[in-house]
N, C-alpha and C positions, 0 to 999 in steps of 0.2 A: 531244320535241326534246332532243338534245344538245348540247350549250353546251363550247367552250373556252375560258376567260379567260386569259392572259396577262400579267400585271401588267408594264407596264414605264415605272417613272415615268423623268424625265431628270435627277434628281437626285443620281447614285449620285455620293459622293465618295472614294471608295478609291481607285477607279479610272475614275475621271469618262468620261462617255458609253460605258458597259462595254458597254449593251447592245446598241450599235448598233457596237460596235469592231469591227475586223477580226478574224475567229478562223478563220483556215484558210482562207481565201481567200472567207469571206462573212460579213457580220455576225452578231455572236451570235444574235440573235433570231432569225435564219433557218432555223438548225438547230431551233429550237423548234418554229415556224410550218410548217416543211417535213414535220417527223414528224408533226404532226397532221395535217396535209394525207391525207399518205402512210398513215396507220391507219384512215380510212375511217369514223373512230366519229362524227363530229362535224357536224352540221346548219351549224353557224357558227362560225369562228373569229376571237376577237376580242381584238385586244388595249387594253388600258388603261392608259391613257396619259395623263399631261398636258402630254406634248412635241409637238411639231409635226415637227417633224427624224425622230423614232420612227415617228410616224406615218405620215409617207411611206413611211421603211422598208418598216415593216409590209406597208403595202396595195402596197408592190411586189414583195412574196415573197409573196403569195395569202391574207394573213389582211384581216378587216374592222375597221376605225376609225369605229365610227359614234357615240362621242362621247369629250369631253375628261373625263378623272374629274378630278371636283371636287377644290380646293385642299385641302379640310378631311379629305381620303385619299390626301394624294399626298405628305406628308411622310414624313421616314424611321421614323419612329416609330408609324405606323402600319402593326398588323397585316398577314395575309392575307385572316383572312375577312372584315371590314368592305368591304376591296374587292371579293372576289366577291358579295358580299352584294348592293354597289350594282349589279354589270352584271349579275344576276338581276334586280331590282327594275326598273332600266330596260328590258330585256327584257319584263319583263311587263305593264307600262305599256301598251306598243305594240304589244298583242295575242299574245305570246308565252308560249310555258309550257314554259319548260326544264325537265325530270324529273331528267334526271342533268346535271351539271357539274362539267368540269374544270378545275382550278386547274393549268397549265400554267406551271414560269417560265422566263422565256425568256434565262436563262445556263445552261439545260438543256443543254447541247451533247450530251451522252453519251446524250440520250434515244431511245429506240429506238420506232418504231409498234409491233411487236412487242408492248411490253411496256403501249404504253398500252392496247391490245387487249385483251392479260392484265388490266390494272387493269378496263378496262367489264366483263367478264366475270366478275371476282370481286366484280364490286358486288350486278351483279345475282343472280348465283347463291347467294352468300350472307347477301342481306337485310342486309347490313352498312352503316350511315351514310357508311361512308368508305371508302374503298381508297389504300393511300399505297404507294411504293416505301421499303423497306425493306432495310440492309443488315448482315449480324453485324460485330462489332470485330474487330479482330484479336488481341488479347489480353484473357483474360477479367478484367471489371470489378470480379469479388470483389478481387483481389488486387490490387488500386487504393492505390497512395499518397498522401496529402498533402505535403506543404514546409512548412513555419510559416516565418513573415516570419525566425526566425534560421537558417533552414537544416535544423533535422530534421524528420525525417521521421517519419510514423505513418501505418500501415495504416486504410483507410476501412471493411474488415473484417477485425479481426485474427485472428475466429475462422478464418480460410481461410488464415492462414500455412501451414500444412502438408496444406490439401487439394490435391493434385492436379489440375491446369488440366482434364485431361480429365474430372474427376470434376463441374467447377464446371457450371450452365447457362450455354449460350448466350444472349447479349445481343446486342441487335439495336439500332439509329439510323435516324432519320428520313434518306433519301438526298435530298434535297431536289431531285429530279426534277419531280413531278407529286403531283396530289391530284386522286381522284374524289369526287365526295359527293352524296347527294341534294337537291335544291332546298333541298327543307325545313332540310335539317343544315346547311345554310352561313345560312339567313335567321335561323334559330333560335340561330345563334353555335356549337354544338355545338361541343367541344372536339373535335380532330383525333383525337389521341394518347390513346385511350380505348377499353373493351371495346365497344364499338360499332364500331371501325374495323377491316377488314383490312390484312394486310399483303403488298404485292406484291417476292418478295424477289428480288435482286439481284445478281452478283457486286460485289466491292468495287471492283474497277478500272474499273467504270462509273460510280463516285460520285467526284465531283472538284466540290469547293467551290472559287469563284474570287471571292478576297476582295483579295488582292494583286497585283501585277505576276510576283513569284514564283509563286504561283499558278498565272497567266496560261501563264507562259512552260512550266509541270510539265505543265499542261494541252494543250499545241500538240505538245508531245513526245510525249505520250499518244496523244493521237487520230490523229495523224502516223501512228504506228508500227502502230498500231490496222488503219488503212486500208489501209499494205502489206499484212495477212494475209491 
């Protein structure tokens, strides 16, 4: 069985009810809930929630709400995997036995079936605990500055003042799209970000974190422009 979790408590305060906000003419979650739909990998898709307002959402864009996650994982402070940990563990109470599971979040807007396709397929092909979207920097990390509280500055590696950007390796970031992983690696806690995980990589202008209003608004421009192509 394939599993998609969705985490979307009703808590967010940056930008309060983010998840269910309008983003291009449909709730955020809905671009989430629609590309898993649309990719074809997944037995169930569920999301987790301790909102009630979410939850309708949810189950009217085609994903399943079949319970409230508990108070004690629906603060902000709480991780990712403790929450897929629980909708496994309830899953399988109930005669269920998800193999792979996908940690899916649902201000994913830029998520493509495509590529969650690519994620199941590099899980399974390379025996990997994880498969994540992954995306390179734009400017290589050797030659990273610090600021001190008066103002100057120092090199984070100074021996790379005069290497060559193109000489440097590439550095890659968590795109914070999706997570594949085995049952076992999310009950087990497994660290994500580990030689046990793959990486499903990405161009950049699919990776858009929406933490602010600014944000929000850079994001609407994006996908916008996106969809004329």
């Amino acid at each position: 069985m394939n599993l998609c979790v969705i985490p979307a408590r009703g808590g967010s305060k940056r930008i309060p009810r983010k998840n269910i906000r309008d983003f291009c003419g449909k709730p955020m979650i809905a671009w989430s809930i629609e590309a898993a739909i649309q990719s074809g990998c997944f037995d169930r898709i569920v999301v987790s929630t301790d909102d009630a307002e979410i939850s309708d959402v949810a189950m009217k864009y085609g994903a399943e709400t079949p319970f409230f996650r508990p108070k004690n994982i629906s603060d902000d402070l709480t991780p990712t995997i403790p929450v897929v940990s629980h909708a496994i563990e309830w899953h399988e109470e109930r005669g269920y036995s998800p193999k792979f599971v996908c940690c899916l979040y649902a201000t994913a807007a830029f998520v493509g079936p495509k590529d969650l396709r690519r994620g199941y397929s590099l899980l399974e092909s390379t025996g990997a605990q994880y498969a994540f979207t992954a995306t390179s920097y734009p400017f290589p990390i050797q030659r990273a500055v610090r600021i001190s509280a008066d103002g100057r500055t120092e090199m984070f590696w100074p021996e790379h003042f005069n290497t060559r950007s193109q000489d440097l390796e590439e550095a890659w970031h968590d795109a914070g799209q999706f997570y594949w992983g085995r049952s076992g690696a999310w009950k087990m806690g497994l660290r994500i970000f580990d030689r046990h995980s793959a990486a499903i990589q990405i161009p950049r202008h699919l990776v858009q974190d929406i933490d602010t209003e600014e944000d929000w608004v850079r994001a609407e421009w994006l996908f916008k422009a996106m969809a004329q192509q």
